[in-house]
C-alpha positions, 0 to 999 in steps of 0.5 A: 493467495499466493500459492508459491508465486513471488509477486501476484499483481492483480490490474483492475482490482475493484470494479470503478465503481469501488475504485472511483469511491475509494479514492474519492474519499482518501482524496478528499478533505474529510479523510485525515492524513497525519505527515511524518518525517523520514521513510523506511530509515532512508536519509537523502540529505535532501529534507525536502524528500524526506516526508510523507503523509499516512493514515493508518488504518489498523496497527498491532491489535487495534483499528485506528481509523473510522474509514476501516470499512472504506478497505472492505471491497480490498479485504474481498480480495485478499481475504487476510485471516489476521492483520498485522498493520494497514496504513495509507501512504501519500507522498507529494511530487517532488523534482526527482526521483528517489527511491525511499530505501529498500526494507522489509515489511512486518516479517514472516507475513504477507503484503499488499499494496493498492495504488490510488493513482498512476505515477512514475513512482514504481515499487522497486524489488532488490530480487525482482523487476519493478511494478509500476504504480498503476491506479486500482492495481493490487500488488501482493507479495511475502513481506520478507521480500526486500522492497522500496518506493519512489517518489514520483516527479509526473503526479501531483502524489503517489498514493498507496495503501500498503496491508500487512496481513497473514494469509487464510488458510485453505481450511479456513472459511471465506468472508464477505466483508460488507 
C-alpha cells in the first residue's frame, strides 16, 4: 500500500454514507468506551490533559469488541493481511494544546489512523510536516515513524481510530470485507 511513500493521506476515504454510519455509532451511547490515564508515557504535570477514552477493537490475537465489522468499509482500504492492534481514540477538548508524546507504534508494521472529526489536534511527525485531523480521512504511514498526537481546544473531542496491521503482499489475494 505504500510502496516506498513515507506518509500516504487518502481525504474522503469512505463514501458518506459509511463515514456518517461509522461515526454515527462510535458517537453514540450504545458504543463503550473505557477511560485511561496517561498517553504515549507523556507526563504534562497537568492531570487534567492526561487522559483519554479508547475502545479497542482488536489486540494481539483476539477481537475484542462486538462493533469490529463496524471497520469493514476501513478494511477495504487497507487491505491489512494480519493485525497487530486496532483501538479507537477519544480525547475531550481540553484548554490548550498539547501534543501527547512523541512514540512508535507496534514496530516493523504499518499504521493507519482514520479521523472521525476535524479539529486543531493534528498528527505531528518528529522526520515529517504535520497532517491535520480532517474528518473521513485515512493517514497510513511505517509505524516505525516517530509520531504523536494533540489535544484539540476548537472540538468538543478528537476522534481517531489508529490500525496496526501488516501490509498484504503483491502475491496475496484481496479481500472484501462485508
Amino acid at each position: 500500500m505504500l510502496k516506498g511513500e513515507s506518509i500516504k493521506i487518502i481525504d474522503n476515504a469512505l463514501s458518506l454514507k459509511d463515514f456518517e454510519y461509522v461515526r454515527s455509532i462510535m458517537w453514540s451511547d450504545i458504543f463503550p468506551w473505557s477511560m485511561s490515564e496517561g498517553y504515549a508515557q507523556k507526563e504534562t504535570n497537568d492531570k487534567e490533559l492526561e487522559f483519554k477514552f479508547s475502545h479497542v477493537f482488536y489486540n494481539g490475537l483476539y477481537q475484542r469488541s462486538e462493533f469490529f465489522e463496524l471497520l469493514n468499509p476501513i478494511f477495504n482500504i487497507i487491505q491489512p493481511r494480519a493485525f497487530m492492534r486496532i483501538q479507537a481514540i477519544v480525547t475531550p477538548r481540553t484548554y490548550k494544546l498539547v501534543k501527547t508524546g512523541y512514540h512508535t507504534d507496534i514496530s516493523n508494521c504499518i499504521t493507519a489512523i482514520y479521523y472521525l472529526n476535524t479539529c486543531n489536534g493534528p498528527l505531528h511527525f518528529k522526520d515529517y510536516p504535520s497532517v491535520d485531523a480532517v474528518e473521513n480521512r485515512l493517514v497510513i504511514f511505517n509505524s516505525n515513524l516517530v509520531h504523536c498526537g494533540t489535544k484539540c481546544t476548537d472540538s468538543d473531542r478528537r476522534t481517531l481510530i489508529n490500525f496496526n496491521y501488516y501490509e498484504r503482499q503483491e502475491k496475496d489475494n484481496e479481500f472484501v470485507f462485508s
